[in-house]
C-alpha positions as CSV (number, residue, x, y, z in Angstrom):
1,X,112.0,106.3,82.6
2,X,110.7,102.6,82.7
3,X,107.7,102.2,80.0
4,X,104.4,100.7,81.5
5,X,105.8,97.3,79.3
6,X,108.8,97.3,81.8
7,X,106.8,97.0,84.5
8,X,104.3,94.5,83.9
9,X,101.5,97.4,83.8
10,X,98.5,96.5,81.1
11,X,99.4,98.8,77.7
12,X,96.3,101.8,78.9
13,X,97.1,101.9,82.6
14,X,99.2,105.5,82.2
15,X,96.5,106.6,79.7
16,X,93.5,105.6,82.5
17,X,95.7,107.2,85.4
18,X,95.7,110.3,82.7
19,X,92.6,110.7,82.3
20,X,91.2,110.0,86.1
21,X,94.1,112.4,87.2
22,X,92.6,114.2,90.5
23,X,89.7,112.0,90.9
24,X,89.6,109.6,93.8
25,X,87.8,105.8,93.4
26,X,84.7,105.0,95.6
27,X,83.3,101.0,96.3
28,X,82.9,99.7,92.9
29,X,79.1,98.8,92.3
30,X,77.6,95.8,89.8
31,X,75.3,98.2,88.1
32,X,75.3,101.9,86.5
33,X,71.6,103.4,84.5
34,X,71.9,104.0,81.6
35,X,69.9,107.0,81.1
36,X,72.0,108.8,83.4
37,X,75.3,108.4,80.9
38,X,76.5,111.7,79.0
39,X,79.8,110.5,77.6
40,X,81.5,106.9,76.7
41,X,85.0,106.6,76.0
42,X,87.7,103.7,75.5
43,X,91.5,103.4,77.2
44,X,92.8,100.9,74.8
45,X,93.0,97.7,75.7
46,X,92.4,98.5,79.9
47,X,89.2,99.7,80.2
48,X,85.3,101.3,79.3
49,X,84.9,104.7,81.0
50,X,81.3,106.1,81.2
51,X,80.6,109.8,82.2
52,X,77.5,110.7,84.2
53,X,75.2,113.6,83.8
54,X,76.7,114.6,87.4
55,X,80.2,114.5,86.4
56,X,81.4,110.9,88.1
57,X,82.9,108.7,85.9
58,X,82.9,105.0,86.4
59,X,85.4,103.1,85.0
60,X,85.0,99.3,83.9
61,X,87.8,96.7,83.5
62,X,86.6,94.0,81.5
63,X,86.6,90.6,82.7
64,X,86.7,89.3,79.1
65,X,87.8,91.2,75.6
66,X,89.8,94.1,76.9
67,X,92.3,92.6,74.4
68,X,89.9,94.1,71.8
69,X,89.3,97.6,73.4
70,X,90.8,100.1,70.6
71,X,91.3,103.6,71.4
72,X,88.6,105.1,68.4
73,X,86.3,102.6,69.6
74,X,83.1,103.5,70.8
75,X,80.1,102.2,72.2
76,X,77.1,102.7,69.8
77,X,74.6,103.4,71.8
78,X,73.7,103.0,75.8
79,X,69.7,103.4,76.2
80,X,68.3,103.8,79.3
81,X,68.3,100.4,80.9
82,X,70.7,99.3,83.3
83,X,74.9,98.2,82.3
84,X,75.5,95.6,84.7
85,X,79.0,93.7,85.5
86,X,78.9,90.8,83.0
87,X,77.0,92.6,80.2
88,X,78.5,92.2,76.7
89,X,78.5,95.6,74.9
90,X,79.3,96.1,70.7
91,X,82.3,98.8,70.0
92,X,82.5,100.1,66.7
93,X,84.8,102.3,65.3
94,X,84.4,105.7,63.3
95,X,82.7,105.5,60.1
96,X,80.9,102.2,60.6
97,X,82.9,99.9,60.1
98,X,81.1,97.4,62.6
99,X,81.6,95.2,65.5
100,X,85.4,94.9,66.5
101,X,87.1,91.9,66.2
102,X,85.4,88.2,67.2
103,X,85.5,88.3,70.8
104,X,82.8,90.1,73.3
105,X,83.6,92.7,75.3
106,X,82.0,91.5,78.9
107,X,81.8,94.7,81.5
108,X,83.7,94.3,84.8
109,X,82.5,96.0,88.0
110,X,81.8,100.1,87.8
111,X,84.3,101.9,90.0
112,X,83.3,105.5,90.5
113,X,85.7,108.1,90.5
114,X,84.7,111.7,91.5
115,X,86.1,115.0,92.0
116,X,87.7,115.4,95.8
């Protein structure tokens, strides 16, 4: 079988197909709230997936940093204001250890994938 490197594919893209198996995409949309997040998780160096308290998740490809996206990274917090498309957010990794890397992480669109 042809690795993802083979093919040109960015190194997460089998990971994010993984983990949004069964789900189909809707019109991506500039903004998500933040209060409405349960869950925030990372596909290493592809994309920012955020859970919502009704079960869609919205997946965000950054348009600057992915480089820097590391699978145990997390976001430290999300609050209750909006994430909008542009937005730079701080990852750090388990046990404190800070900010990742030097370069900002700036959120792409918010695609949202639900349950068929």
């Amino acid at each position: 079988a042809a690795s993802a490197a083979d093919d040109g594919a960015r190194p997460g893209e089998t990971s994010l197909a993984r983990e949004l198996n069964g789900r189909a995409p809707g019109q991506p949309v500039s903004c998500i709230i933040g209060r409405k997040v349960s869950d925030v998780w990372v596909v290493e160096q592809t994309a920012i997936l955020y859970r919502m308290r009704d079960g869609t998740v919205y997946v965000s490809r950054p348009i600057m940093g992915a480089q820097g996206l590391a699978r145990d990274a997390v976001r430290t917090s999300v609050g209750p204001r909006a994430l909008c498309q542009g937005d730079g957010v701080a990852l750090t990794s388990p046990g404190g250890k800070g900010v990742r890397g030097h370069t900002a992480v700036r959120l792409g669109a918010f695609t949202p994938y639900t349950r068929p």
